[in-house]
N, CA, C and O of each residue as an XYZ file, in Angstrom:
384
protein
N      49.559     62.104   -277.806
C      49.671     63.562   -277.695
C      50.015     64.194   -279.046
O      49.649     65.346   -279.279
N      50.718     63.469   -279.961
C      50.765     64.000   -280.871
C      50.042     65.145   -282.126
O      50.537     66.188   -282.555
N      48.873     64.573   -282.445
C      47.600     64.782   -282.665
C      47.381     66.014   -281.785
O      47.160     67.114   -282.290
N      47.467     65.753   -280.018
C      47.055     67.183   -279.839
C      47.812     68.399   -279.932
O      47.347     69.495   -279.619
N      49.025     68.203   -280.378
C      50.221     69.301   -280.871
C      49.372     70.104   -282.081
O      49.713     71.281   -282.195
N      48.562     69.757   -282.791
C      47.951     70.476   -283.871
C      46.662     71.368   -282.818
O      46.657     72.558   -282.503
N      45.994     70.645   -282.582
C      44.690     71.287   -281.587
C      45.262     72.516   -280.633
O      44.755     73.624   -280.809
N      46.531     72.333   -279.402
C      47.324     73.410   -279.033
C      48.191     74.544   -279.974
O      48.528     75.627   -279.494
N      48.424     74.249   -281.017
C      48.766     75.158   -281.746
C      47.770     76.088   -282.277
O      47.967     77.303   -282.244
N      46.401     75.420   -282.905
C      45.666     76.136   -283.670
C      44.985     77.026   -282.125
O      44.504     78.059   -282.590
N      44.856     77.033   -281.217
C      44.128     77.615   -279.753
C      45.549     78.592   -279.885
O      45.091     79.683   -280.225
N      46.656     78.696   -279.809
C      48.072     79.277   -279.284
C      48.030     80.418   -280.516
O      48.429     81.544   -280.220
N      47.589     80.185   -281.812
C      47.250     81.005   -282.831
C      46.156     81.750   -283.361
O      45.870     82.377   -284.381
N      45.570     81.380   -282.072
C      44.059     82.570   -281.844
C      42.924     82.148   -283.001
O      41.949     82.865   -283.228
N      43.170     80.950   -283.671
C      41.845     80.801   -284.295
C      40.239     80.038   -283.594
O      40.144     78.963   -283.002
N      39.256     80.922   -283.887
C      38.129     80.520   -283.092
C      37.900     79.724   -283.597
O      38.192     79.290   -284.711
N      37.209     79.355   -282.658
C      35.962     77.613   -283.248
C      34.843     78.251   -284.410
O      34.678     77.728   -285.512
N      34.377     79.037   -284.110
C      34.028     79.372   -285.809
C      34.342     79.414   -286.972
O      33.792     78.828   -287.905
N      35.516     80.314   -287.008
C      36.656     79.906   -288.098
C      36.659     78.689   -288.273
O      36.111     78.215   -289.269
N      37.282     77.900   -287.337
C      37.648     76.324   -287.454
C      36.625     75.649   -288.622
O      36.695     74.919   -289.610
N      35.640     76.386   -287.838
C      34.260     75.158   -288.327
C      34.156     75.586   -289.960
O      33.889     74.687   -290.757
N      34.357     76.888   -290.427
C      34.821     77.467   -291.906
C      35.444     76.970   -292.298
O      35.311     76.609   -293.467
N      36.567     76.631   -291.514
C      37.836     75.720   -292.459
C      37.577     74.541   -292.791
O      37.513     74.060   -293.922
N      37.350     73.836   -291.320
C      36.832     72.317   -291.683
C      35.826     71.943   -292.984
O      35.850     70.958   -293.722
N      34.984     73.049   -292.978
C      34.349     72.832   -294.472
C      34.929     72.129   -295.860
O      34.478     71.272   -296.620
N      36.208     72.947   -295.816
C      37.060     72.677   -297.121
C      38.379     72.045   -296.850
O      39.345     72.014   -297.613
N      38.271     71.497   -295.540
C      39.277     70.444   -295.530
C      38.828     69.366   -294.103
O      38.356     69.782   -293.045
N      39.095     68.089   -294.402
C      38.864     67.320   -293.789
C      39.322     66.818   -292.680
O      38.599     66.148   -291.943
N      41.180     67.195   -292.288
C      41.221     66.667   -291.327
C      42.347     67.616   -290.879
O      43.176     68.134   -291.627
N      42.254     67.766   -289.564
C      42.784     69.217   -289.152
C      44.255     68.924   -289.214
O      44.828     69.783   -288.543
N      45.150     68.034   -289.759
C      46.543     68.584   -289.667
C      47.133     69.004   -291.312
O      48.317     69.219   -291.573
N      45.863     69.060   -292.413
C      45.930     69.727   -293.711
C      46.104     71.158   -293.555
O      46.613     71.930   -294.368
N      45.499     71.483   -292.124
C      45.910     73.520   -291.791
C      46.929     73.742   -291.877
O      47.252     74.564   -292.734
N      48.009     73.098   -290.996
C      49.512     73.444   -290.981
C      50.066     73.224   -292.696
O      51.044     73.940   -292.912
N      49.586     72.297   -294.058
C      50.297     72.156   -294.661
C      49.303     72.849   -295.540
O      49.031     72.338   -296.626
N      48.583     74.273   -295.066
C      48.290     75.265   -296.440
C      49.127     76.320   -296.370
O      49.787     76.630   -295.377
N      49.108     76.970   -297.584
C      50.308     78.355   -297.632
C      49.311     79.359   -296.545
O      48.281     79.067   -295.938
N      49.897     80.312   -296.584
C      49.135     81.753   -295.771
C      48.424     82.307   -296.990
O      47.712     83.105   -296.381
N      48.169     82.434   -297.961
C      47.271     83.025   -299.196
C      46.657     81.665   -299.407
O      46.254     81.737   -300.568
N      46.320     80.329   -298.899
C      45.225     79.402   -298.635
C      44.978     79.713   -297.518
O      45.601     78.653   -297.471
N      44.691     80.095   -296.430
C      44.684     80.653   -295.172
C      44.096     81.926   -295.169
O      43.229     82.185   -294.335
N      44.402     82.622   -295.868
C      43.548     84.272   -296.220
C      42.327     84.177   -296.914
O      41.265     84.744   -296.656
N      42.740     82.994   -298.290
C      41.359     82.949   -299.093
C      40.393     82.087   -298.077
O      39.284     81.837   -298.549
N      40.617     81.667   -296.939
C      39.622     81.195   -295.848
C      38.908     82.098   -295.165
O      37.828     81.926   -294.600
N      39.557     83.069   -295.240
C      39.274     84.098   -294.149
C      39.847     84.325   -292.727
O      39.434     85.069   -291.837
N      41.288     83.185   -292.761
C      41.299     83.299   -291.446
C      42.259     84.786   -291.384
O      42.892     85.345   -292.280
N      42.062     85.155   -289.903
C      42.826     86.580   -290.393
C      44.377     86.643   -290.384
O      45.032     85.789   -289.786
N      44.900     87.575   -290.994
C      46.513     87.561   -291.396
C      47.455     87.271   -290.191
O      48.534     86.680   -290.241
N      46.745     87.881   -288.928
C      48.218     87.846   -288.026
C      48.096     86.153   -287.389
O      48.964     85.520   -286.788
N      46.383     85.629   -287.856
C      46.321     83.565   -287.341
C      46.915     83.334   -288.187
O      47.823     82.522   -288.012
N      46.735     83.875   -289.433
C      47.175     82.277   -290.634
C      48.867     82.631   -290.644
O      49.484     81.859   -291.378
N      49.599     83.522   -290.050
C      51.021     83.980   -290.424
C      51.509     82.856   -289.443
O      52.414     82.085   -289.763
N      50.680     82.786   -287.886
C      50.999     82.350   -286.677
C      51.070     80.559   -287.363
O      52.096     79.881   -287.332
N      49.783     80.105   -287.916
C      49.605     78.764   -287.900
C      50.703     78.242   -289.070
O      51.418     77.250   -288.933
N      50.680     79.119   -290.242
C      52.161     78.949   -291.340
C      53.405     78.636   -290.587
O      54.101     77.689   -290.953
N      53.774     79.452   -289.436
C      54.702     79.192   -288.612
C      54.883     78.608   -287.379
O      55.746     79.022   -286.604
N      53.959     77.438   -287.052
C      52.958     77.035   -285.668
C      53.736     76.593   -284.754
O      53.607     76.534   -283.531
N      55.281     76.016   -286.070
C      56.615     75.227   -284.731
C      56.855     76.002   -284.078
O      57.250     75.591   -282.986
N      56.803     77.555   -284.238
C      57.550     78.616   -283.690
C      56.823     78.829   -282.373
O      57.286     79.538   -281.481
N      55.643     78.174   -282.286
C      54.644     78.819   -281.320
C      54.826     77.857   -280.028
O      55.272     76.756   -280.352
N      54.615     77.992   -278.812
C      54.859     77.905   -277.649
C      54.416     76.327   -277.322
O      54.494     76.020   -276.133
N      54.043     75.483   -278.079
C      53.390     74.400   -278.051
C      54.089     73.215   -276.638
O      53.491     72.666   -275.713
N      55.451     73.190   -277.005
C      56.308     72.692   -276.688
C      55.581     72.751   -274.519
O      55.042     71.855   -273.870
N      56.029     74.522   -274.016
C      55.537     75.141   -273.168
C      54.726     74.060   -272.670
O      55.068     73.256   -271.803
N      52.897     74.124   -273.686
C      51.810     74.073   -273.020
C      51.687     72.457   -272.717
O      50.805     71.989   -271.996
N      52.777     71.618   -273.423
C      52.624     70.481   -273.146
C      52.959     70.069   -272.289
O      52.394     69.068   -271.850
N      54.391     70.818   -271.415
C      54.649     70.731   -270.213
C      54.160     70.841   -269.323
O      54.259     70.025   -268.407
N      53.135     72.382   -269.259
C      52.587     72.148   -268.082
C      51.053     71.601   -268.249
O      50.361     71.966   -267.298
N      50.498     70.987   -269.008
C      49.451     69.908   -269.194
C      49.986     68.809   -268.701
O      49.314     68.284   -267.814
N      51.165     68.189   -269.037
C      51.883     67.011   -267.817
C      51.904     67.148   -266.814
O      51.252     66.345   -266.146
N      52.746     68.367   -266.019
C      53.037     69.094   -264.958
C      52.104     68.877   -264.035
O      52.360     68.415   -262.923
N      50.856     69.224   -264.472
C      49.556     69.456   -263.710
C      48.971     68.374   -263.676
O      48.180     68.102   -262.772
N      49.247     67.588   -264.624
C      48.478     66.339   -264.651
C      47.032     66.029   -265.545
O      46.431     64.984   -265.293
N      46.496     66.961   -266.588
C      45.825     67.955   -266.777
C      45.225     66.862   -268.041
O      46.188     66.417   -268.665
N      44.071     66.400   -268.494
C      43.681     65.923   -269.396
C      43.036     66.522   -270.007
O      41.975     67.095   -269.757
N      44.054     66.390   -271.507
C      43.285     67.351   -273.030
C      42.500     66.555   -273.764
O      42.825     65.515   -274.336
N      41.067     67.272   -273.714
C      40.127     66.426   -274.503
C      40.199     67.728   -275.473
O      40.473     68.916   -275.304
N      39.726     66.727   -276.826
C      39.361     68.194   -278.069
C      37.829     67.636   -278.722
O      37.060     66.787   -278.272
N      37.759     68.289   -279.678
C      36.912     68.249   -280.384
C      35.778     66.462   -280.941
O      34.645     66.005   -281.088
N      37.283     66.160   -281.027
C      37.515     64.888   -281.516
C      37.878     63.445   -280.453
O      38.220     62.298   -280.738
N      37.773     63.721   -279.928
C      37.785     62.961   -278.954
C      36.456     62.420   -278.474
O      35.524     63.141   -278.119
N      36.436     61.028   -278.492
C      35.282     60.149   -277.152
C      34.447     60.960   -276.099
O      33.231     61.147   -276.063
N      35.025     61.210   -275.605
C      34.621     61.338   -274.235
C      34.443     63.548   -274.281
O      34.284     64.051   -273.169
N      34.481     64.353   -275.272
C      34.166     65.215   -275.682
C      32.522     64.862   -275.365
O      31.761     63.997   -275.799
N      32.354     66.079   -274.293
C      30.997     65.944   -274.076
C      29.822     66.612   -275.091
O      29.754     67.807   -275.379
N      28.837     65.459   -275.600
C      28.160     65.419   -277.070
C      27.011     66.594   -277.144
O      26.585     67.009   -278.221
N      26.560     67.080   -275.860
C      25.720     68.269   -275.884
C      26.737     69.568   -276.137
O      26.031     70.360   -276.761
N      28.069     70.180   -275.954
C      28.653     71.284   -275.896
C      28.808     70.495   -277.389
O      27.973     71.191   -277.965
N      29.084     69.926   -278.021
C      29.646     69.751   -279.026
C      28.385     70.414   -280.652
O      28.617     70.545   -281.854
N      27.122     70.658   -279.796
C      25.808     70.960   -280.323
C      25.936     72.496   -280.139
O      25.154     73.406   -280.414
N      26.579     72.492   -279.852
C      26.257     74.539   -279.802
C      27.224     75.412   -280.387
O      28.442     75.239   -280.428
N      26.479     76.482   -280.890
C      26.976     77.052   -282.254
C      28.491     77.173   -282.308
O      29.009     77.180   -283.425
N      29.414     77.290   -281.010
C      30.765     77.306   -281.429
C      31.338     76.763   -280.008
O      31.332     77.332   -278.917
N      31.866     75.405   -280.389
C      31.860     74.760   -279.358
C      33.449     74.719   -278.871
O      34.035     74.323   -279.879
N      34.222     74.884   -278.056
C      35.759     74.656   -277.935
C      36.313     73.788   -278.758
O      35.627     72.774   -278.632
N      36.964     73.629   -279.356
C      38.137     72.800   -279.655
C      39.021     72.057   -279.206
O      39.856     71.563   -279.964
């Protein structure tokens, strides 16, 4: 679950899968987001009130969504994951 503490944060901080896919450009592996400043985050384009949110991502409700993803019983697939089904993963902005 660890790993998906970054994936629930960046969704909890309103950045789209488009964006994402902008970012991923210039960085390789998604837990380098949390360790850019917010003016590396702007010169991305992501917008001021995401990149303030993801600068500060501990602050964000993460904790919450992991509970009730247990709670429910609830399996988080992302991007990156196996079993991420390989046709949605083909279209122009695919979930995260």
């Amino acid at each position: 679950m660890e790993r998906k503490i970054f994936w629930i944060s960046l969704a909890l901080a309103g950045l789209t899968p488009i964006r994402l896919k902008k970012v991923m450009e210039e960085i390789k592996d998604i837990e380098e987001i949390f360790s850019l400043s917010y003016e590396q985050l702007i010169k991305m384009k992501v917008p001021s009130k995401t990149a303030e949110k993801i600068v500060n991502w501990k602050k964000l409700p993460w904790e919450e969504e992991i509970k009730k993803i247990e709670k429910e019983n609830v399996e988080l697939i992302t991007i990156e994951d196996e079993n991420y089904p390989e046709l949605l993963k083909q279209i122009h902005d695919p979930p995260y």
